[in-house]
NUNU-141727 format. One record per residue (C-alpha): residue in one letter; x, y, z. Coordinates in steps of 0.1 Angstrom, whole numbers, padded with zeros to 4 digits, always signed. Layout:
REM residues N
AXYZ;...
***
This chain:
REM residues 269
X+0123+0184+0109;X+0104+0189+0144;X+0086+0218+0149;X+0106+0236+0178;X+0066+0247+0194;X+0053+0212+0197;X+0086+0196+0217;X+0080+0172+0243;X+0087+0144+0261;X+0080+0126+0238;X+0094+0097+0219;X+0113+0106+0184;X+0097+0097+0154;X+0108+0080+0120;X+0086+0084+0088;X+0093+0063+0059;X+0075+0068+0024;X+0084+0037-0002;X+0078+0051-0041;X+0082+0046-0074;X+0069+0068-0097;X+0055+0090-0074;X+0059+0124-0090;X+0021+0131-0088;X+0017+0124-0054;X+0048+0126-0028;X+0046+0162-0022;X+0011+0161-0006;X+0022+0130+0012;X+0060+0144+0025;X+0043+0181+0033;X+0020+0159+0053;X+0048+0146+0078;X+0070+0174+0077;X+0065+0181+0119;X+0082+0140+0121;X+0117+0141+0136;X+0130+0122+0103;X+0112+0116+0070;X+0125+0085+0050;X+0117+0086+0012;X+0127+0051+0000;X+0124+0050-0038;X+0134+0021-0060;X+0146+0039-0091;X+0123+0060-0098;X+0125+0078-0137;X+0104+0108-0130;X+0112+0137-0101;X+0099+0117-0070;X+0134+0116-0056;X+0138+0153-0067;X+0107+0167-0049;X+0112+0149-0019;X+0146+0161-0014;X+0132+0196-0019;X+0110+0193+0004;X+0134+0184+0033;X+0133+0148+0032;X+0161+0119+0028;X+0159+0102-0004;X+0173+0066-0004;X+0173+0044-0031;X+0163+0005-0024;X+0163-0019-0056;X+0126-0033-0052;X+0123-0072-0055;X+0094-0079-0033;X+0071-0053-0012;X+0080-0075+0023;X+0112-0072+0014;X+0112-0033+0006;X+0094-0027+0038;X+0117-0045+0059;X+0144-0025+0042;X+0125+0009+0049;X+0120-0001+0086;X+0159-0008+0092;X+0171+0026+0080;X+0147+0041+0101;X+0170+0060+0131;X+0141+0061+0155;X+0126+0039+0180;X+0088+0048+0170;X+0081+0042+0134;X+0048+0055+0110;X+0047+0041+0074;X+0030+0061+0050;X+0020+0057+0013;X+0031+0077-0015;X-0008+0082-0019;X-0016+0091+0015;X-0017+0124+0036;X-0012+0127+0075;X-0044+0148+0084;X-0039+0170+0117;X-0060+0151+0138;X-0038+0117+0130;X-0009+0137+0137;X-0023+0150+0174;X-0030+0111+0183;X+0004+0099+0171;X+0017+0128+0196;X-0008+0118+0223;X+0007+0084+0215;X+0043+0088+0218;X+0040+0109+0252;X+0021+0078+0267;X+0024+0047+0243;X+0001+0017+0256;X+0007-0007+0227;X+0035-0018+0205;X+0020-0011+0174;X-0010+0009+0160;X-0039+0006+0131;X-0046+0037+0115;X-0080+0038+0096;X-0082+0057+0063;X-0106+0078+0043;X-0104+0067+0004;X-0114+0097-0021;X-0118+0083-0053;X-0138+0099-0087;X-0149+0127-0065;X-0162+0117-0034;X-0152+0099-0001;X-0160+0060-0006;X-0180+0050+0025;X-0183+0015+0017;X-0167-0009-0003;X-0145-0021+0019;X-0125+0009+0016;X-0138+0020+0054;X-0119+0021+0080;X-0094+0003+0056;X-0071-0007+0081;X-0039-0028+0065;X-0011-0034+0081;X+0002-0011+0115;X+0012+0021+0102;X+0025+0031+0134;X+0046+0011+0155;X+0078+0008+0176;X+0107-0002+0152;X+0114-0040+0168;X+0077-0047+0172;X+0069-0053+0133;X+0083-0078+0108;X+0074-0083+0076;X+0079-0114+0051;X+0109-0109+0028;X+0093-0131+0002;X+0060-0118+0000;X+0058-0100-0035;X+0027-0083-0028;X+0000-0081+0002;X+0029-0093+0022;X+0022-0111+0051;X+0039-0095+0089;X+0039-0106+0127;X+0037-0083+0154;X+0056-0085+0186;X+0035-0069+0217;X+0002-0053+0222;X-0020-0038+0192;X-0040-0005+0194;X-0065+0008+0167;X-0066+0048+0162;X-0097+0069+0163;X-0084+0096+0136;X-0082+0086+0104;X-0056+0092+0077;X-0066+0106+0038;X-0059+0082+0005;X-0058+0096-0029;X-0055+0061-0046;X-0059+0071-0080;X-0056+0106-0101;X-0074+0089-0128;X-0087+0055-0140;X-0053+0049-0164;X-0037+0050-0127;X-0057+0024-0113;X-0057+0002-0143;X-0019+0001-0140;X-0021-0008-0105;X-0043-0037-0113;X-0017-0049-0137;X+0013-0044-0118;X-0003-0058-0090;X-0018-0085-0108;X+0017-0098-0119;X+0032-0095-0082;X+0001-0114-0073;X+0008-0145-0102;X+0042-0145-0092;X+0037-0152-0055;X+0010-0180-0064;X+0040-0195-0081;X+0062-0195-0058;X+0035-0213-0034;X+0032-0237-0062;X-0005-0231-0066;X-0019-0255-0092;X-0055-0244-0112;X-0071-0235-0142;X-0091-0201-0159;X-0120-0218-0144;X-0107-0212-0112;X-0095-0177-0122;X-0125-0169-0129;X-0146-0183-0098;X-0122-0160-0075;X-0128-0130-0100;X-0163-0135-0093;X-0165-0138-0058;X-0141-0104-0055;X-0167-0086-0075;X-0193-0100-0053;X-0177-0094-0021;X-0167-0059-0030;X-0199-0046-0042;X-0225-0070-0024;X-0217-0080+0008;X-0193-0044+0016;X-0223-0030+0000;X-0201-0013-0023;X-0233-0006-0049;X-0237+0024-0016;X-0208+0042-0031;X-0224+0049-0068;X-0203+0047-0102;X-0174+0044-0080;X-0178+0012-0063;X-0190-0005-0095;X-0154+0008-0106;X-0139-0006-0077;X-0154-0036-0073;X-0153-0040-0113;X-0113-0035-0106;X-0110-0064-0078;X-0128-0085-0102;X-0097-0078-0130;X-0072-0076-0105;X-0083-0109-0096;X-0086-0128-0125;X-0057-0114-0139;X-0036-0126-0106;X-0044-0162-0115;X-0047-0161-0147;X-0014-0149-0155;X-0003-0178-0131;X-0023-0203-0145;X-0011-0192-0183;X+0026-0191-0169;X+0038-0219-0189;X+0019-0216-0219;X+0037-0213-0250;X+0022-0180-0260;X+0047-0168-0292;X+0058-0202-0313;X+0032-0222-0330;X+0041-0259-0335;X+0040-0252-0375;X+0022-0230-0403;X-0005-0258-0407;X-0037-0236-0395;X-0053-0271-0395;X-0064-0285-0359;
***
């Protein structure tokens, strides 16, 4: 899928994409990579056309059962056929000026493994605050031995790095959201990946305790990343962390609880 007018010396490149459900947003984010030497879509089942479109768009469609995002990543990583590797989301686009500095890169690497920032556009406008600029997460770009994520990490999965770090002037775009039923299924979703890994860590607490983090995410979000900069839209975000949040523990704290059988039909406490 290289462009035959930009050849060089350098390094091939591997793209991976990991999806599910992605109908809405994986043709913006393959048409965004198509210049890549390979584009990876790895979709775990998906039940609408995201395996369709990106096959139609020129890129190989692999399916991966998902169990936890660490896992999926490593998974994504492995199949890659290239030495130089750049993750992208479903929900992000490669802009042209993140393309010429991965090129820049692989003619003259001088790290192991790069931070991309990214531009968030969410209920019309670009979010400037928040938290949501640069919004670096892991190393998007990166040689293929120099990243390893943990298997058992369910969600916000944890990684170590082997070598030197670089941070990228250009930015990437993010399109989180098409609407707010999309980010309040996130926030479930999430939430649950979230209870599930406090679980397995055997964390022990109480809705109080849910709801002290909830408030402190809220806080954090639109306070101190002076998120109440961004409008309507970070009170929505930071309003989300705060459900995100409590949700994450609650549902871990409510785990056991028998939720469906009363002990009788005496209404009497």
């Amino acid at each position: 899928m290289t462009d035959p007018h930009t050849q060089s010396a350098a390094a091939k490149l591997s793209v991976y994409i990991i999806t599910y459900n992605e109908a809405d947003k994986i043709a913006d984010a393959v048409a965004s990579v198509t210049w890549a030497d390979e584009v990876l879509v790895l979709d775990s089942n998906s039940s609408d056309d995201t395996a369709k479109i990106a096959e139609g768009l020129g890129a190989t469609v692999k399916q991966i059962p998902f169990t936890t995002f660490g896992k999926l990543r490593n998974d994504a990583i492995a199949s890659c056929t290239h030495d130089w590797v750049f993750s992208l989301d479903a929900d992000e686009r490669c802009t042209k000026a993140a393309r010429a500095e991965i090129e820049r890169v692989l003619a003259n690497p001088d790290a192991d493994a790069y931070y991309v920032p990214r531009r968030n556009w969410f209920m019309g406008r670009w979010i400037k605050h928040s938290g949501w600029y640069p919004d670096y997460r892991q190393p998007q770009l990166f040689r293929k031995t120099a990243l390893k994520f943990n298997d058992h990490d369910e969600v916000h999965e944890s990684y170590q790095v082997q070598g030197k770090v670089g941070y990228f002037k250009a930015s990437i775009i993010q399109v989180p959201f098409q609407n707010l039923e999309q980010l309040v299924h996130k926030m479930q979703r999430y939430s649950t990946l979230g209870a599930r890994k406090l679980e397995r860590k055997n964390k022990r607490f109480g809705m109080g305790t849910a709801l002290v983090h909830a408030l402190w995410a809220f806080f954090r979000i639109y306070v101190l990343k002076r998120g109440f900069l961004d409008g309507w839209a970070g009170f929505v975000l930071a309003l989300g962390n705060f459900e995100g949040t409590f949700y994450r523990y609650a549902k871990a704290a409510t785990a056991k609880t028998n939720w469906t059988k009363p002990p009788s039909d005496d209404e009497t406490r």
